[in-house]
C-alpha positions in Angstrom: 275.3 17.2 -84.9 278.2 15.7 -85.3 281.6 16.8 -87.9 282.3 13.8 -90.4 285.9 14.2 -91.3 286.0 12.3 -95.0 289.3 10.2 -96.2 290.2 9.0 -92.9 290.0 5.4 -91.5 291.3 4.8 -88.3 293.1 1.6 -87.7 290.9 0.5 -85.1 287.6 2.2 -83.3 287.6 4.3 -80.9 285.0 5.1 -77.9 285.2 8.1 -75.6 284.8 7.7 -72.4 282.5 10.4 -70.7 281.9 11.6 -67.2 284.3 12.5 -64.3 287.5 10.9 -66.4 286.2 12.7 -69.6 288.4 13.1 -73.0 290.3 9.4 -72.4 289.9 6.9 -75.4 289.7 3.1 -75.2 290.1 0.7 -78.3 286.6 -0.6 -78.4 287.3 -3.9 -79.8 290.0 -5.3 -77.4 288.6 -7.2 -74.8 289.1 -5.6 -70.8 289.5 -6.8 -67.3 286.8 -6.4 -64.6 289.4 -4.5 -63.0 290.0 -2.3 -65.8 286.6 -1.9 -66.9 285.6 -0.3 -63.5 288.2 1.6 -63.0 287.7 3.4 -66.1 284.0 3.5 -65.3 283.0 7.3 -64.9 281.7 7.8 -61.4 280.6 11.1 -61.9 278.3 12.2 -64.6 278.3 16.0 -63.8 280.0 16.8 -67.2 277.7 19.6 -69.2 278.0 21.2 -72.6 276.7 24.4 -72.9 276.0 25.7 -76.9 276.5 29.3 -77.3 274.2 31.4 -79.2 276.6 32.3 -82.2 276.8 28.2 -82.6 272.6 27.8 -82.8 272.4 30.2 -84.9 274.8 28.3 -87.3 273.5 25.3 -87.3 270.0 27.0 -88.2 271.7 28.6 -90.9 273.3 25.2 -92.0 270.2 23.4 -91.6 268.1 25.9 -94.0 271.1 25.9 -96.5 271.0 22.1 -96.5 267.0 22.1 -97.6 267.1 24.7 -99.8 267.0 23.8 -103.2 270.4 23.3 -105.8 268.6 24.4 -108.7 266.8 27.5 -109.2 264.0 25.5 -111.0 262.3 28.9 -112.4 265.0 29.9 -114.1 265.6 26.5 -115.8 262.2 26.4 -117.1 262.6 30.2 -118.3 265.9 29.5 -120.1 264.8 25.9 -121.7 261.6 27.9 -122.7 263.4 30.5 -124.3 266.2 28.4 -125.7 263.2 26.3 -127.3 261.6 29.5 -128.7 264.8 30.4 -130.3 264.7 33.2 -128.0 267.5 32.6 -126.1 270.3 35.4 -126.5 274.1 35.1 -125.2 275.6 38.1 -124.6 278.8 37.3 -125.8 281.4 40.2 -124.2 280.0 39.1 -120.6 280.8 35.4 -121.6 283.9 36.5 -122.1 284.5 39.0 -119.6 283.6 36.0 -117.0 285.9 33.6 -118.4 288.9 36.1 -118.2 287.7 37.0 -114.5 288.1 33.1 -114.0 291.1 32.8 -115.7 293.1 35.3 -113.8 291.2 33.9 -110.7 293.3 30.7 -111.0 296.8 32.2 -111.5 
């Protein structure tokens, strides 16, 4: 899983070199020298990444929030039922009690 970080471009691409050498960056797009090329060639590829438990056990939790529905569809189907009945009652002092709560919420 990678982090996307939105709003930035970069001016040109970027690839990470991995292995031995580990954490240098290359422009991707500019053309290099045999020379260069190898010696920036990883000769080692004993580089490990070890995911602790705390960081599992977020992703699972970001994965089940991700399919879990936006909409309580229930609820919409109660409400439009009711609002179609002429059943539907707003209880006006907690309308307003919950604008006020957002109000001073933004000062």
């Amino acid at each position: 899983m990678s982090n996307r970080i939105n709003g930035y471009s970069p001016p040109e691409p970027l690839t990470t070199l991995t292995g031995a050498a580990g954490g240098a960056a290359v422009a991707a797009d500019k053309p290099q020298s045999d020379a260069t090329a190898k010696a920036a060639t990883p000769t080692s590829t004993a580089d490990t990444v070890t995911i602790t438990g705390p960081a599992l056990a977020l992703q699972k939790l970001s994965e089940a929030v991700a399919a879990a529905p936006v909409v309580n569809s229930q609820k919409v189907a109660s409400v439009k039922q009711a609002v179609q009945n002429g059943t539907y009652q707003v209880d006006t002092g907690r309308v307003a009690d919950k604008i006020i709560q957002f109000e001073s919420g933004l000062n």
